[in-house]
N, C-alpha and C positions, 0 to 999 in steps of 0.2 A: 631122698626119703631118710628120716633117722633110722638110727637102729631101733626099732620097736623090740629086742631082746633085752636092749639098758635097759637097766632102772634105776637109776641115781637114789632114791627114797622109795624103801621096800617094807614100809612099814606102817603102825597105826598107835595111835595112843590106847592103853589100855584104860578102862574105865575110871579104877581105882585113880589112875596120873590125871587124869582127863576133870577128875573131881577134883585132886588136890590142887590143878594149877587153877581150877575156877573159884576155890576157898580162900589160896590166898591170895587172888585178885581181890574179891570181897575183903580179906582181911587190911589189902593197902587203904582201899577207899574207905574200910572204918577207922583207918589211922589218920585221915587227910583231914584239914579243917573243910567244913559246907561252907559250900558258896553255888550258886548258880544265878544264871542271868538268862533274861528275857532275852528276845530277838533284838529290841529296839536294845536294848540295854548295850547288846553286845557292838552295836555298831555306836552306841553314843561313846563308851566308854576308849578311853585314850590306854594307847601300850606303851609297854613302855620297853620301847626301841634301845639303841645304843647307843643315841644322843640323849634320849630322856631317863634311859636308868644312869651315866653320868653325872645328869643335873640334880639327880636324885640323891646319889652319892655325896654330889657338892653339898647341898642344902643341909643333908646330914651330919655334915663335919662342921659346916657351920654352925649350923643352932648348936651342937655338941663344942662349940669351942667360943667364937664371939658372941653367937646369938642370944645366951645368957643374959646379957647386958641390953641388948636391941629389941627382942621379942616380948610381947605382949605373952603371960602366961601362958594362954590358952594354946600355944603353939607350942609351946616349952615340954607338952610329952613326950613320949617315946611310942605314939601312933606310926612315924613314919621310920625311922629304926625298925620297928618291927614287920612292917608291911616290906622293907626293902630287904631284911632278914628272909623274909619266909618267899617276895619273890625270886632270891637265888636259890635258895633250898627248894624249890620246885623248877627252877633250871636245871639243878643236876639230875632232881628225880625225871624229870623228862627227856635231861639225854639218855638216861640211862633206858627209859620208857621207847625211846624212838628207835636206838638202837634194835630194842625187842620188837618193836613193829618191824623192822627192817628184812628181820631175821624171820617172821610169822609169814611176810610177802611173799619172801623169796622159797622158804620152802612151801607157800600155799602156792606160787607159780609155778615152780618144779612140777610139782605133782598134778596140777592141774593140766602142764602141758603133757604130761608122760599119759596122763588119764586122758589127754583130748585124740592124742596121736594114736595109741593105742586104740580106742575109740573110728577115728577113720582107717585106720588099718582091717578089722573088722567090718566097717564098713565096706572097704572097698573088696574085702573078701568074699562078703553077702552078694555084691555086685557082679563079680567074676561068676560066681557060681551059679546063682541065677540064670543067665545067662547061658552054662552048659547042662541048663535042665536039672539041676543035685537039688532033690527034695527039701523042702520046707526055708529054701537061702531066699526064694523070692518075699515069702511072707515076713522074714527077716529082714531085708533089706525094705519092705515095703515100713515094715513098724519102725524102722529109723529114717527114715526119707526126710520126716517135716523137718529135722534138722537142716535141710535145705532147699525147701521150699521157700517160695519170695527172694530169694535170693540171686535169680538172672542167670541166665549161662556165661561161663567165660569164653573169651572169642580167644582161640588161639591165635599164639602169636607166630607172624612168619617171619621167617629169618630177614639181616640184614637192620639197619637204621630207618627210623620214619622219617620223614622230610615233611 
């Protein structure tokens, strides 16, 4: 059994932080260019992988250096310049992004596990005491039950290898 006296993360965000980190979330997403895409969209639409941001690069240098001479104007902007600009620029913004989910998991599993163990520890304390008749543990232990309800009994296991 863990030590249910740990607590790795003994804390909570205070309102005021709790605001500001959801402000300047809003404030990213008022700095980002819109775009959204449909369902279908999102599966028509092709990524672009690290073979195809490559070819992307290639094409770029090209119409930037021979294409001049080969190209039909209409290709001759800086449409794809700019689309291969801003999708690096949203690579780093989302490692940077991922890293922070990474960090949001781990201390929401932390604590989730500290809050769940804690949680059967209680329980099983409700359980115990019940048991020795100590007022009001059964009705306690009764209003946390469903948490394992449906759930099947476990067949202990007996010592030694199954065959």
């Amino acid at each position: 059994m863990a030590n249910i006296s740990y607590n790795q993360i003994h804390e909570t965000l205070d309102e005021a932080t709790l605001a500001l980190i959801l402000q300047k979330i809003q404030e990213i997403r008022e700095l980002l260019p819109k775009g959204t895409l449909i369902d279908a969209e999102r599966k028509r639409y092709r990524a672009l992988d690290v073979r195809n941001l490559a070819f992307v690069e290639d094409v770029v240098r090209l119409k930037n250096g021979i294409g001049a001479g080969i190209l039909p104007p209409v290709l001759l902007n800086d449409n794809t310049d700019t689309d291969l600009k801003l999708f690096k620029q949203l690579q780093t913004l989302r490692s940077h992004i991922d890293g922070l989910n990474y960090l949001l998991k781990d201390v929401e599993r932390i604590v989730g596990h500290e809050a769940y163990g804690t949680g059967l520890a209680h329980y099983g304390m409700y359980k115990v005491t019940a048991k020795a008749g100590v007022a009001n543990a059964q009705s306690a232990m009764d209003e946390l039950a469903w948490r394992f309800e449906k759930q099947g009994k476990r067949e202990k296991k007996k010592g030694g290898p199954k065959e």
